[in-house]
C-alpha positions as CSV (number, residue, x, y, z in Angstrom):
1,X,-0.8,1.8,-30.0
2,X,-4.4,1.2,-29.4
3,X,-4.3,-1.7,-28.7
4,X,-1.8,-0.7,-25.4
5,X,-3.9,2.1,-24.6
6,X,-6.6,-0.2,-23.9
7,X,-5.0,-2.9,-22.0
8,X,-4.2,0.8,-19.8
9,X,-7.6,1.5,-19.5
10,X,-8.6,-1.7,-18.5
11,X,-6.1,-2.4,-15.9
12,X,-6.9,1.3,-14.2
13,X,-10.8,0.6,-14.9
14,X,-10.2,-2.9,-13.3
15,X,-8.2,-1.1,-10.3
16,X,-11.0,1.4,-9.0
17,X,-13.7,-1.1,-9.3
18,X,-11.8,-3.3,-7.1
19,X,-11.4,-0.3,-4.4
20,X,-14.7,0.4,-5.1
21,X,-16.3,-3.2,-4.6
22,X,-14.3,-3.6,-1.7
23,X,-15.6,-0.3,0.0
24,X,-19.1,-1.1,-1.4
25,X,-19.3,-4.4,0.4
26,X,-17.9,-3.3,3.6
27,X,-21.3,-4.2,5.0
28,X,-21.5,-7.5,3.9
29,X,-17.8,-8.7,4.5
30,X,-15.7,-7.8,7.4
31,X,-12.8,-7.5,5.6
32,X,-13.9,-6.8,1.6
33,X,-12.4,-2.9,2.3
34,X,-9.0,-4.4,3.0
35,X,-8.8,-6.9,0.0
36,X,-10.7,-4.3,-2.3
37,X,-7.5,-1.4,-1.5
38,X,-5.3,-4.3,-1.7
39,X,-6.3,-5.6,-4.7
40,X,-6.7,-2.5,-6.6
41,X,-3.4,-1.4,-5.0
42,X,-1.8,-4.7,-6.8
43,X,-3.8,-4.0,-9.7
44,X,-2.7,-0.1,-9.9
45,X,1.0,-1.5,-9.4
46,X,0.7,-4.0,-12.1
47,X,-0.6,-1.3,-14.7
48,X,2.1,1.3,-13.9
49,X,4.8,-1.4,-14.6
50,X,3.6,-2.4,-17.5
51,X,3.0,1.4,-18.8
52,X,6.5,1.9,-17.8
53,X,8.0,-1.2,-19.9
54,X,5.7,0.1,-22.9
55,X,7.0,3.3,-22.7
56,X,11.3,2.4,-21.9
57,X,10.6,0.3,-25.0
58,X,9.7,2.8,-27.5
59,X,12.5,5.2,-26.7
């Protein structure tokens, strides 16, 4: 159980950095705003999938 709980946190953790990294750099790159939201998007997706498998298999 923890051990999925983490894997959560990590992937949502992982998700808002990206956005955040993205939106942070905006300065820097022209285009780091559009791969950050579309990264974490694709990060965000990815987590919810795999929250949903974890929690079809234990019912």
């Amino acid at each position: 159980m923890q051990r999925q709980q983490g894997i959560t946190v990590l992937l949502l953790m992982l998700g808002m950095a990206s956005i955040s990294l993205g939106v942070a750099l905006k300065n820097v790159f022209e285009y780091s705003p559009t791969v950050g939201w579309l990264l974490g998007t694709l990060i965000l997706v990815v987590n919810s999938i795999y929250t949903g498998k974890n929690i079809k298999k234990k019912t």
